[in-house]
C-alpha positions as CSV (number, residue, x, y, z in Angstrom):
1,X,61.8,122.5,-28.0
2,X,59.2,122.5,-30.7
3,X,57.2,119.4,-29.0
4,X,57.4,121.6,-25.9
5,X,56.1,124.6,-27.6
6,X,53.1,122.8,-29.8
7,X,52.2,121.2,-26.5
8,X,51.6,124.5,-24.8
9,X,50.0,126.2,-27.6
10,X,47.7,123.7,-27.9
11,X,46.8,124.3,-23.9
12,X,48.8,121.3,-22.3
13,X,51.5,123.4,-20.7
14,X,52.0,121.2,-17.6
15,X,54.9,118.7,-19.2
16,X,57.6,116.7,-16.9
17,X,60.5,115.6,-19.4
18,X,63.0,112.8,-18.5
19,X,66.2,111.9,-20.2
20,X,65.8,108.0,-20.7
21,X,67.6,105.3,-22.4
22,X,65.5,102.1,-24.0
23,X,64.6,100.8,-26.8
24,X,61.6,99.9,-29.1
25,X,60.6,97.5,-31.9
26,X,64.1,98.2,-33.3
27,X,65.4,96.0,-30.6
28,X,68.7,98.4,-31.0
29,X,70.8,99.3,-33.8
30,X,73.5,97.4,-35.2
31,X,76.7,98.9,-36.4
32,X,78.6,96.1,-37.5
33,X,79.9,93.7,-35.1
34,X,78.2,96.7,-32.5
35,X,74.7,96.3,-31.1
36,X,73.4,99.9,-29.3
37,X,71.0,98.9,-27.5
38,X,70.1,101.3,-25.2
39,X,69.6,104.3,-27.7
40,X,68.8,107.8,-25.4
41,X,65.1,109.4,-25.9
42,X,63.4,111.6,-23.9
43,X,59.9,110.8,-22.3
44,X,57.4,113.2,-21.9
45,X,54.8,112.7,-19.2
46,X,51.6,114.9,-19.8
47,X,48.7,114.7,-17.0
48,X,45.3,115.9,-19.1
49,X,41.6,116.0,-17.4
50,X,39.7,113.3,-19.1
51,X,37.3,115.3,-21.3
52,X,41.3,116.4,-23.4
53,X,42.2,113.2,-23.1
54,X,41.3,111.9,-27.2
């Protein structure tokens, strides 16, 4: 995973990664008649000491 990959090189390789489903401002996605509106992501929780954390 590149996100995965550019978080470790930049010295953050401590990552937990869930498969989620939610949704954001989009509110869902119509597809014609079809509202989706728990579209999957993936959150990434990243624990940093405070002086990293900006």
């Amino acid at each position: 995973n590149v996100i995965l990959d550019e978080l470790n090189s930049a010295g953050f390789p401590a990552v937990t990664k869930y498969d989620v489903v939610g949704r954001g401002k989009q509110r869902g996605i119509n597809v014609g008649e079809i509202v989706y509106d728990e579209i999957p992501k993936e959150l990434l929780l990243i624990v940093v000491n405070d002086e990293d954390k900006y």
